[in-house]
N, C-alpha and C positions, 0 to 999 in steps of 0.2 A: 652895597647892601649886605648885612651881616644874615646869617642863620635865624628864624624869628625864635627858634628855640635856644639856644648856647650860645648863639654871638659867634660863632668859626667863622672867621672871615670871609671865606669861598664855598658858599653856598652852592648845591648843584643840579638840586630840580627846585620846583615851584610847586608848592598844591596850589590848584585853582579854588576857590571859597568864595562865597556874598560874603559880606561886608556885615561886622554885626559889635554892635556893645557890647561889652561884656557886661553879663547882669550883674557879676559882686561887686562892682565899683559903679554902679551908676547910679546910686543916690549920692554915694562922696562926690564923683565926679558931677553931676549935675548941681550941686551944692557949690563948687569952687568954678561954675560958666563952662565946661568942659565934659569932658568923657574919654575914655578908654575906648574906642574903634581900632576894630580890625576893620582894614579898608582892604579888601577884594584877597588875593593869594597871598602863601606864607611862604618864606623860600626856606628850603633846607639844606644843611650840610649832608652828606651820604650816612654817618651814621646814626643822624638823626632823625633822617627820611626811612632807613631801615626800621628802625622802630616805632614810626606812624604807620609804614605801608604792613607792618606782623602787628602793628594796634598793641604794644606793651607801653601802654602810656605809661605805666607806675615806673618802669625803669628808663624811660625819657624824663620823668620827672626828676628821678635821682640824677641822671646827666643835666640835667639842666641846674638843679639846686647845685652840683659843685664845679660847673664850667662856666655859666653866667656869670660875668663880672658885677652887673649889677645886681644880684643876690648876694653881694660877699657879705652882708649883714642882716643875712635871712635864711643863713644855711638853714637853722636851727629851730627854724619858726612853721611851729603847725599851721597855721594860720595861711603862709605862704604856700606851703604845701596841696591845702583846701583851695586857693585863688587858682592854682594852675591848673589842678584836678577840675573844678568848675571850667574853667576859660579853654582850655583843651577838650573837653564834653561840648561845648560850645561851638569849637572847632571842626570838631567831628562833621557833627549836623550840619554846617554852612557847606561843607566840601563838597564844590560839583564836579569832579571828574577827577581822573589820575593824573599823577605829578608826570613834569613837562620839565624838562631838560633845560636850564639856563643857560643860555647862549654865550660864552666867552667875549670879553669886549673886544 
């Protein structure tokens, strides 16, 4: 399980979270029998957890627009920008408690 923000392979705590839509895509998604769900915690890599737990979303959003591999054709896109900003506000509000250590396999 990757980092739910960058994709870093070895993610290192968990935020615990409800489970929620995301609201900018669920009339696309309910359109095509689907949806964007977040299903329960998000797991994070350490520098990415850093900057949830001091709340600088705007510069997780820069890390994420140029680490995310599947953003590589969305660096450049306001639009993209706007979906994270929403979907991360989103995030916020679902999180019930502080990040919790991912156990090593």
């Amino acid at each position: 399980m990757p980092c739910d923000f960058c994709h870093d392979p070895k993610p290192s705590l968990m935020f615990p979270a409800r489970s929620f839509i995301v609201d900018e895509v669920r009339g696309v998604a309910e359109a095509h029998g689907t949806d964007l769900l977040s299903s329960s915690g998000w797991s994070a890599c350490d520098p990415c957890a850093a900057l949830v737990v001091t709340e600088k979303f705007d510069a997780l959003i820069r890390r994420v627009m140029r680490l995310n591999p599947a953003l590589e054709g969305e660096r450049d896109n306001p639009a993209m920008v706007q979906l994270l900003t929403d979907t991360y506000a989103q995030f916020r509000a679902a999180r019930t408690g502080p990040p919790t250590l991912i156990e090593a396999p």
